[in-house]
C-alpha positions in Angstrom: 159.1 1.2 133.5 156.8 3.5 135.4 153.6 3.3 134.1 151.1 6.1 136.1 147.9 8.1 135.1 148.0 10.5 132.0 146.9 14.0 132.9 146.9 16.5 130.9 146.3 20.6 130.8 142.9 21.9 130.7 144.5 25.3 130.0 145.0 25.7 126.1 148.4 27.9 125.9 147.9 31.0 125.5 149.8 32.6 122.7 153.1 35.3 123.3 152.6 38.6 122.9 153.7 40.3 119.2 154.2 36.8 118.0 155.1 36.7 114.3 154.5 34.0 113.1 151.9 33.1 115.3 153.3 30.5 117.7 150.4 29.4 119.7 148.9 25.7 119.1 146.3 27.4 116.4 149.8 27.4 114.4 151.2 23.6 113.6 154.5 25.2 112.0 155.3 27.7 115.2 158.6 25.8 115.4 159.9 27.1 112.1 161.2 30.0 113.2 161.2 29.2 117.3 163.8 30.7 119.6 164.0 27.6 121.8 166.2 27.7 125.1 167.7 24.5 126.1 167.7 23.6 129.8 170.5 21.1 131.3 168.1 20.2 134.7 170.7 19.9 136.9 172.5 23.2 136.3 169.4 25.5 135.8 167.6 25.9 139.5 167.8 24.0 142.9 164.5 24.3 144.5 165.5 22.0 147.6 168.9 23.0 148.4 170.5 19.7 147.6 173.0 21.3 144.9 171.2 19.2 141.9 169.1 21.7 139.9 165.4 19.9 139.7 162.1 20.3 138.1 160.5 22.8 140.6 163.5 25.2 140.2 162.7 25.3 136.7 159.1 25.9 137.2 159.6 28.5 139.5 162.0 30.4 137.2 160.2 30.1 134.0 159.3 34.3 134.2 162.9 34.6 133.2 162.4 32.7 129.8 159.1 34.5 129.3 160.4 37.9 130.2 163.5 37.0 128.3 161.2 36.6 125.1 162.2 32.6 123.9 159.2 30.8 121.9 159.8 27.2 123.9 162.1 25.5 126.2 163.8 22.2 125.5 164.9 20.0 128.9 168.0 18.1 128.9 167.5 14.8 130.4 165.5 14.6 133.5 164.5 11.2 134.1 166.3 8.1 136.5 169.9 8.3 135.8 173.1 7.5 137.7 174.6 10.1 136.2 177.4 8.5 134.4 176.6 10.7 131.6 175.1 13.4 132.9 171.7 12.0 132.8 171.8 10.8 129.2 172.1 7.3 130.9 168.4 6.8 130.9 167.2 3.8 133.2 163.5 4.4 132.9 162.6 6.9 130.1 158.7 7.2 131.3 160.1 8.4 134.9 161.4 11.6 136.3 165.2 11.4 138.6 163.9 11.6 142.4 166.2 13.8 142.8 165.0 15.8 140.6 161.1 15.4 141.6 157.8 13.5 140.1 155.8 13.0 137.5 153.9 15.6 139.2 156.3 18.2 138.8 156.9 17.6 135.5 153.2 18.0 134.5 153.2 21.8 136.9 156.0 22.6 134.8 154.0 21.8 131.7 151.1 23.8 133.0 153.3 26.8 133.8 154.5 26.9 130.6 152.1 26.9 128.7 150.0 29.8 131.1 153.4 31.6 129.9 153.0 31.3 126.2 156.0 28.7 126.2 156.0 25.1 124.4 158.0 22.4 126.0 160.3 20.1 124.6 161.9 16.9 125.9 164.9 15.2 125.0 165.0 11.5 124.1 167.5 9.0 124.3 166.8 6.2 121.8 170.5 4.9 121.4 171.2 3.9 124.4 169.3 2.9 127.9 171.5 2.5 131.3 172.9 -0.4 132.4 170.7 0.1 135.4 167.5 -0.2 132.7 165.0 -2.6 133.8 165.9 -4.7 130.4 169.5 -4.6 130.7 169.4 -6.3 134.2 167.1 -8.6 132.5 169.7 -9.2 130.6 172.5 -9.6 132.3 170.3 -12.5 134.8 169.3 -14.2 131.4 172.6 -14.9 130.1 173.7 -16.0 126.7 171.5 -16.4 124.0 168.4 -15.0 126.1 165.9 -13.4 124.6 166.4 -10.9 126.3 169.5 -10.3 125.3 168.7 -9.8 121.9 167.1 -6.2 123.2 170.9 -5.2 123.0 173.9 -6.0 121.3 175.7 -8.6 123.0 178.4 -10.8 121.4 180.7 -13.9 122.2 184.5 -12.0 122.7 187.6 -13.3 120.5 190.4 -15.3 121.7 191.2 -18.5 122.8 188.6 -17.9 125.8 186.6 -15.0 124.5 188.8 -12.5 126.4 189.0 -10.1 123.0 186.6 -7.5 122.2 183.8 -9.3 119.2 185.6 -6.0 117.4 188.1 -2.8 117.3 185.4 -0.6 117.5 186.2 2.2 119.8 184.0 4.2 122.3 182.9 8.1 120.9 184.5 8.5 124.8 187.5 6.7 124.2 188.4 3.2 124.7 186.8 -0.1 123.2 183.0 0.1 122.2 182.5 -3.0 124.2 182.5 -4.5 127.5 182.5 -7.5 129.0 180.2 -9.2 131.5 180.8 -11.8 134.3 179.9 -14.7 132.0 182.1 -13.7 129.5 180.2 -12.0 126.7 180.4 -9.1 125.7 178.3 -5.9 125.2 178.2 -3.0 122.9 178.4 0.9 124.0 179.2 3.8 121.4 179.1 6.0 124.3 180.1 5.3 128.1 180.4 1.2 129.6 177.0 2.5 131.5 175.6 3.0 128.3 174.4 -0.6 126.6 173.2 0.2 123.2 170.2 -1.0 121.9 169.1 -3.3 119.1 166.3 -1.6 116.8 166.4 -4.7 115.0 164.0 -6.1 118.2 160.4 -5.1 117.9 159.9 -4.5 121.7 162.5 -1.6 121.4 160.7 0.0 118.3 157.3 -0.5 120.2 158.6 0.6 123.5 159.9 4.2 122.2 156.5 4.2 120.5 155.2 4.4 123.6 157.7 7.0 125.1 156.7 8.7 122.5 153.1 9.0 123.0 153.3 8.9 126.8 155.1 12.6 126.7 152.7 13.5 124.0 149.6 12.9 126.1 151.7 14.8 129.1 151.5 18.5 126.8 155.1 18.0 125.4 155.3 19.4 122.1 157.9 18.3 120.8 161.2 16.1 121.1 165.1 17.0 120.5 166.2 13.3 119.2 169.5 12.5 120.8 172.3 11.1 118.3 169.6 10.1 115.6 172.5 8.9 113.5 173.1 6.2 115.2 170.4 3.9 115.9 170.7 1.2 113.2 174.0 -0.7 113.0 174.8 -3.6 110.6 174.7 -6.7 112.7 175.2 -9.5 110.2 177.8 -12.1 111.6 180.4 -12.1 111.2 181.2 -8.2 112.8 184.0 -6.6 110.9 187.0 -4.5 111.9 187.3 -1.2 111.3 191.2 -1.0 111.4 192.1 2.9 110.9 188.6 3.8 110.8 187.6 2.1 114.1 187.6 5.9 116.3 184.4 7.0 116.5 182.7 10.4 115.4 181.9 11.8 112.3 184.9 11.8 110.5 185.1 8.0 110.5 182.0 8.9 107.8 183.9 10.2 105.6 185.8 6.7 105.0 182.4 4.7 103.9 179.7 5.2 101.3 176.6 7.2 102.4 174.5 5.1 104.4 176.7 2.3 104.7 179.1 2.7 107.9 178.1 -0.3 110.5 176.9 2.0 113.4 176.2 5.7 111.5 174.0 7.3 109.9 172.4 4.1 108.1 169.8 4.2 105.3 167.6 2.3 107.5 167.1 4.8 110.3 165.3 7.0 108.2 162.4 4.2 108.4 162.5 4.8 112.6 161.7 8.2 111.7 158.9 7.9 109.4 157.4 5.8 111.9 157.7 7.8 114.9 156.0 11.2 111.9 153.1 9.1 112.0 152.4 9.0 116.1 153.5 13.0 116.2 150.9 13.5 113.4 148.1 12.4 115.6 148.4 15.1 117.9 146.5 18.5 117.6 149.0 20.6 116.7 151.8 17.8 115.4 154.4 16.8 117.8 157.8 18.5 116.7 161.3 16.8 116.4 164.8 17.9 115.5 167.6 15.5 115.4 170.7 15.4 116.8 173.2 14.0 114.1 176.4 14.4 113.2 176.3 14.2 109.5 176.9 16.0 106.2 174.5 18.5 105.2 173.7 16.3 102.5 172.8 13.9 104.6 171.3 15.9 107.8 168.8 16.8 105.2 166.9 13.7 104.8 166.2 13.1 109.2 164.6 16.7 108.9 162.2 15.8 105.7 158.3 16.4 106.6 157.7 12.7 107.0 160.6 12.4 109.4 161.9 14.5 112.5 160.9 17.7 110.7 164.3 19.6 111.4 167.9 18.4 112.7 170.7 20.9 114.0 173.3 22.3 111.9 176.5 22.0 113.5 178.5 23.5 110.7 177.6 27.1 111.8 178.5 26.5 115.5 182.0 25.0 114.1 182.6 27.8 111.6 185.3 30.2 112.6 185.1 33.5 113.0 185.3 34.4 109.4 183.5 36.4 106.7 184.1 33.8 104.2 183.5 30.7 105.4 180.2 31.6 108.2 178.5 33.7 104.7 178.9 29.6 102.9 178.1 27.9 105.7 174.8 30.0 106.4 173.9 29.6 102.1 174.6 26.1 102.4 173.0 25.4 105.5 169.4 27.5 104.1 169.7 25.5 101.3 169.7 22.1 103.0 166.8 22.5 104.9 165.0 24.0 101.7 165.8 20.8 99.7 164.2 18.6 102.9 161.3 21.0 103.2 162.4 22.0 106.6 163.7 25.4 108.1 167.2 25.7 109.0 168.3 25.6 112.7 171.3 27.8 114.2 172.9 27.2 117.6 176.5 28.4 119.1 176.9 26.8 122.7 175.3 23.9 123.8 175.8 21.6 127.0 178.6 19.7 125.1 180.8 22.1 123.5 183.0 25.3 124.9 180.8 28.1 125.2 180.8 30.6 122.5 182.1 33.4 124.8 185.1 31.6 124.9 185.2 29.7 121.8 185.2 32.0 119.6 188.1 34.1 120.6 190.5 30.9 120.8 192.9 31.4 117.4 191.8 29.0 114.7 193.3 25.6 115.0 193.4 25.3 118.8 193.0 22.4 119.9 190.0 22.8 122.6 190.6 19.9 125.0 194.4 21.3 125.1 193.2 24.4 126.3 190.8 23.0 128.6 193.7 20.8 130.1 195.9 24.3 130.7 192.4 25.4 132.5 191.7 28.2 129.7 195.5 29.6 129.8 197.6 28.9 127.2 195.9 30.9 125.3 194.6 33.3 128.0 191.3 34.5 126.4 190.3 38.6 126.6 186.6 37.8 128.8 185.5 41.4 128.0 187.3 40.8 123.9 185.1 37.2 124.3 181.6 39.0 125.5 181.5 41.4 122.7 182.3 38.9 120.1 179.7 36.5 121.6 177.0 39.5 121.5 177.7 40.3 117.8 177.4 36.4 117.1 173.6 36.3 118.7 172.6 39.0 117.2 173.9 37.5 113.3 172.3 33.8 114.5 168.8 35.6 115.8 168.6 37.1 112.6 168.9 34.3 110.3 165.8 32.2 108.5 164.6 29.3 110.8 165.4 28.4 114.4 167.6 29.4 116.9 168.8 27.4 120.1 170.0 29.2 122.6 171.8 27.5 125.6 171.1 28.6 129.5 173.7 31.2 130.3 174.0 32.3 127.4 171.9 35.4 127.6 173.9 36.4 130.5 177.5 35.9 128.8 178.6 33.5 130.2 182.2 32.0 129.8 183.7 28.9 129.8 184.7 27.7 133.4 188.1 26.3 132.4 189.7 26.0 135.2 187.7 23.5 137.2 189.7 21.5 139.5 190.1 17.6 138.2 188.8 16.5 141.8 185.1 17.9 140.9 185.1 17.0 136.9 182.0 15.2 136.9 182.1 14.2 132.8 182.8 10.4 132.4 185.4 11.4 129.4 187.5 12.7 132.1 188.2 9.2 133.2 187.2 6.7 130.5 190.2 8.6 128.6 192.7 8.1 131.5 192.7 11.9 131.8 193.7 12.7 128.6 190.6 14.9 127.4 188.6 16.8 130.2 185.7 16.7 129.2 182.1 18.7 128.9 181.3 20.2 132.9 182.8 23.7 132.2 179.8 24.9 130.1 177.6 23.0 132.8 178.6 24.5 135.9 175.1 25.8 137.6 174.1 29.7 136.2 174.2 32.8 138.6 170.7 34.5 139.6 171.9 36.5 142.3 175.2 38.5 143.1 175.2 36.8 146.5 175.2 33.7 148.1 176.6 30.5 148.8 175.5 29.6 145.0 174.7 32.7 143.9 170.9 32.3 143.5 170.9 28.6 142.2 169.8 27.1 145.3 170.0 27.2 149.2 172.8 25.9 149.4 176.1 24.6 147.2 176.0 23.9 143.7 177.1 20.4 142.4 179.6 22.1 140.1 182.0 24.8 142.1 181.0 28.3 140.5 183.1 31.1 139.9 183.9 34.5 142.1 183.7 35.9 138.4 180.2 34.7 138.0 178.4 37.4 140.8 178.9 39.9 137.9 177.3 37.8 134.7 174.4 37.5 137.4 170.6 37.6 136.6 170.3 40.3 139.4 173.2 42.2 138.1 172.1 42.4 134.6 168.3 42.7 135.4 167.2 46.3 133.9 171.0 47.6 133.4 170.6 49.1 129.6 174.1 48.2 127.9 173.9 43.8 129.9 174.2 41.1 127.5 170.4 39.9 129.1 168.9 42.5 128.4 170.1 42.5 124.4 169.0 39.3 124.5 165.6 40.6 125.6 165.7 43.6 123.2 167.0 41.3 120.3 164.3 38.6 120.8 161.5 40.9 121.0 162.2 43.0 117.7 162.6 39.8 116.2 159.3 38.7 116.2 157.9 42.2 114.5 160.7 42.0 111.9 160.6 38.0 110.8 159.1 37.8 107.6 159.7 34.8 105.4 162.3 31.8 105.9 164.8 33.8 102.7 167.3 36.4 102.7 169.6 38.6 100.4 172.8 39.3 100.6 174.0 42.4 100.2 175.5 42.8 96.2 178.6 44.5 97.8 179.9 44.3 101.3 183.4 45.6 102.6 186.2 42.6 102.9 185.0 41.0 106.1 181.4 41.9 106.2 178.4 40.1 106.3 175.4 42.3 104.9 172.0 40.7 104.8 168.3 41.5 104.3 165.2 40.0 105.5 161.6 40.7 104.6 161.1 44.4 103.8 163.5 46.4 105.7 165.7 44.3 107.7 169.0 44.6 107.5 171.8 42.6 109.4 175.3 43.6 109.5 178.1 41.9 111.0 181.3 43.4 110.5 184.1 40.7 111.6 187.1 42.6 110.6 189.5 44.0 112.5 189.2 47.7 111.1 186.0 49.5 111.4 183.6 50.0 108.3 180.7 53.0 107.4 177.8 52.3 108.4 175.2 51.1 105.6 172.4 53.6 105.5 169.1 52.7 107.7 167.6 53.6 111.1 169.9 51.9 113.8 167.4 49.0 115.3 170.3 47.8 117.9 173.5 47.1 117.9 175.7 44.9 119.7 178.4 47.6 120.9 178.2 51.0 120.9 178.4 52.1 117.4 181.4 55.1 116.4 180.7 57.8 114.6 178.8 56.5 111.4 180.7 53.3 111.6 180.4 50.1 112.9 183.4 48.6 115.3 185.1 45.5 114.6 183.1 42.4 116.1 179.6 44.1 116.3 176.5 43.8 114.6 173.8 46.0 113.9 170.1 45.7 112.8 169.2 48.5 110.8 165.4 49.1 109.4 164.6 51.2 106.8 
């Protein structure tokens, strides 16, 4: 792996304005209550014209995120990758893509940043390397019973001559969890064939992340979004057992073992990675920062995001929730109370680069199947884009006003939809194929975003973009939305500012009385949140209108709207 000269920022970042709490590096805890917009690389900005969105596209755009008001950006994977999981095959994690620039790049990025007030955070990969990993080929030339081999997970196959998978474990993508190799062993992958999992058994593999770790550190990264934390340790002991109905992969299978105990999730003894890893983010002036990535219970997501650990983890309950009083008020009590029992704040997201965005999500009926939909290209059901937008505002504007975190996804801030209707021949998403074309897969909330009404990629580069974008998308455009009063960006940009006068504390209050289908919050002194997701429309509680989602009705508030009101 790529081992170059450290540099680092002579620059200290300077803080943003009206922070509260203070989020510059005078502040270890600034992440508590962090808006943090994720970047997927390749979908963000082509600086080149090749199509691929790169490093120096990002630089050059990061006035949007500081103009848009966001407390720190986290990058997707941007290091060597063949791309057989949209970069989250990682052959060398110390590196950046070529195509998507150098080391150099990466550290003017940094720089810019933090000039702009904004703290940077990288994703890791510790699961998994690509087969094209410097190791892995180690591997493969060493053969059976190599020591190098012992880096990953390979095992003899069944059968009279080994031509059975070691197990029936399947593939989170589909398909067996193992794959085979010319001399007739065979190799474990939880993700895609590209994807070799590591051992964490081995000590090279624990001291080598140590030194990913500190290697970003030293770069000016601030922290690190932990890519499926749950799965790192496995139970290796020979002989490997079947799984028989619980074989599938994914979080349900959980449900079917004791906590802690499934072979290859969520095990007790990943939670001693963790405490390791606290003790090199400790180190740094302020601590390094870490949320996990794991697919767990509540119950259980709570222990990666104690203080000696990762420090936070995302709550995917809330971005599953429905669009219900009911259940979203229990998930949100729940979720505050998880992260108060780890000592942690909690963390609210709803789009992200592998789900359907939340424009669209959240006005399919409850039950549908999302892949189905996908497969019908986002017809059957036919989803109301302007019915979608306004339901996706009134969402941000409950998430940005909850206790703790929020994660906002590129795009987002301009409204964007789903792209369901991408053409098979472009899919990009190894799910597509490693499922014989049975689910479709993740590129439809990855297709490249719109800066400018124009164009032969509407702002995103010189040229084409590497996913085809919509006719529809000139509208949601940065340009289009830039300074028009009633555009989703600039309630984003209205939202995130008031935010930061208004936060006070990590609690709120529900309201003692709320009309069926309401959600009635306060936070601090004064802030009110009302979300009103019925279908009739309700009198407005009494308080000085902050903003609102829609355009509010005569003393009420519309169905699918929130409001902030102050007192």
């Amino acid at each position: 792996m790529t081992d170059r000269p450290l540099t680092s920022d002579p620059r200290p970042p300077h803080p943003a304005p009206d922070a509260t709490p203070d989020l510059s590096s005078r502040d270890p805890d600034w992440w508590r209550q962090a808006v943090v917009y994720q970047i997927y690389p390749r979908s963000f900005a082509d600086a080149d014209g090749d199509g691929l969105g790169d490093l120096r596209g990002i630089t050059r755009r990061l006035t949007h995120l500081s103009a848009l008001g966001v407390d720190a950006l986290w990058l997707s994977p941007f290091y060597p990758s063949e791309l057989a999981d949209g970069g989250y095959d990682v052959a060398d994690p110390r590196d950046v893509d070529p195509r998507l620039g150098t080391l150099d790049d990466f550290d003017a990025l940094v720089r810019e940043a933090h000039r702009l007030g904004l703290k940077v955070i990288v994703d890791i990969v510790p699961n998994h390397t690509s087969h094209q990993h410097v190791w892995f080929q180690e591997a493969l030339r060493a053969g059976p019973g190599s020591p190098a081999r012992d880096r990953y997970v390979f095992r003899d196959g069944r059968g009279e001559n080994g031509e059975l998978p070691p197990t029936d474990w399947q593939s989170v993508f589909g398909g067996s969890a193992w794959q085979r190799v010319p001399d007739g062993q065979w190799y474990l992958h939880l993700f895609a064939a590209e994807q070799p999992d590591l051992n964490w058994d081995h000590p090279d593999v624990r001291e080598d992340f140590r030194t990913t770790l500190r290697f970003w550190s030293d770069r000016g990264v601030d922290g690190f979004r932990v890519d499926v934390a749950h799965a790192l340790t496995k139970d290796l002991e020979e002989p490997l057992h079947d799984l028989g109905d619980h074989a599938a992969g994914g979080e349900a299978a959980l449900a079917d073992f004791a906590p802690g105990t499934h072979p290859f999730y969520d095990r007790d003894e990943v939670h001693e990675i963790y405490r390791d890893w606290r003790k090199i983010f400790d180190t740094y002036t302020p601590p390094r920062t870490a949320v996990a990535e794991a697919w767990v219970p509540g119950a259980r997501r709570a222990l990666y995001a104690r203080p000696d650990e990762l420090g936070q983890a995302f709550n995917f309950e809330y971005l599953e929730a429905a669009w219900d009083a009911d259940e979203l008020r229990q998930v949100i009590t729940d979720s505050l109370a998880t992260a108060q029992a780890a000592g942690a704040s909690a963390t609210w997201v709803l789009s992200n680069h592998d789900v359907v965005r939340h424009a669209s999500r959240l006005m399919l009926p409850p039950g549908t199947d999302t892949n189905a939909w996908l497969l019908s290209g986002g017809h059957a059901p036919a989803v109301d884009a302007e019915a979608g937008l306004r339901r996706a505002r009134a969402a941000t504007l409950l998430m940005l006003a909850l206790p703790g975190s929020a994660y906002v996804y590129q795009g987002e801030e301009l409204g964007l939809p789903e792209v369901a209707d991408l053409p098979t021949e472009v899919l990009q998403d190894p799910i597509w194929e490693q499922t014989g074309h049975v689910r479709k897969g993740r590129d439809g909330c990855r297709v490249p975003l719109p800066w400018t009404t124009t164009g032969p990629s509407y702002g995103f580069g010189a040229n084409g973009a590497w996913l085809p974008q919509p006719p529809s998308f000139a509208a949601y455009a940065v340009e289009a939305q830039d300074g028009a009063e009633d555009s989703t960006l600039e309630l984003y940009r209205t939202a995130l500012r008031l935010r930061r006068k208004l936060i006070d504390g990590e609690t709120l209050r529900w309201a003692e009385e709320s009309p069926e289908g309401v959600l009635q919050f306060d936070r601090g002194d004064g802030w009110r949140c009302v979300t009103n997701l019925s279908t009739a429309s309700v009198p407005l509680p009494p308080g000085e209108v902050a903003l609102s989602s829609a355009p509010l009705k005569d003393g009420h508030l519309p169905p699918d709207t929130t409001v902030w009101l102050t007192r």
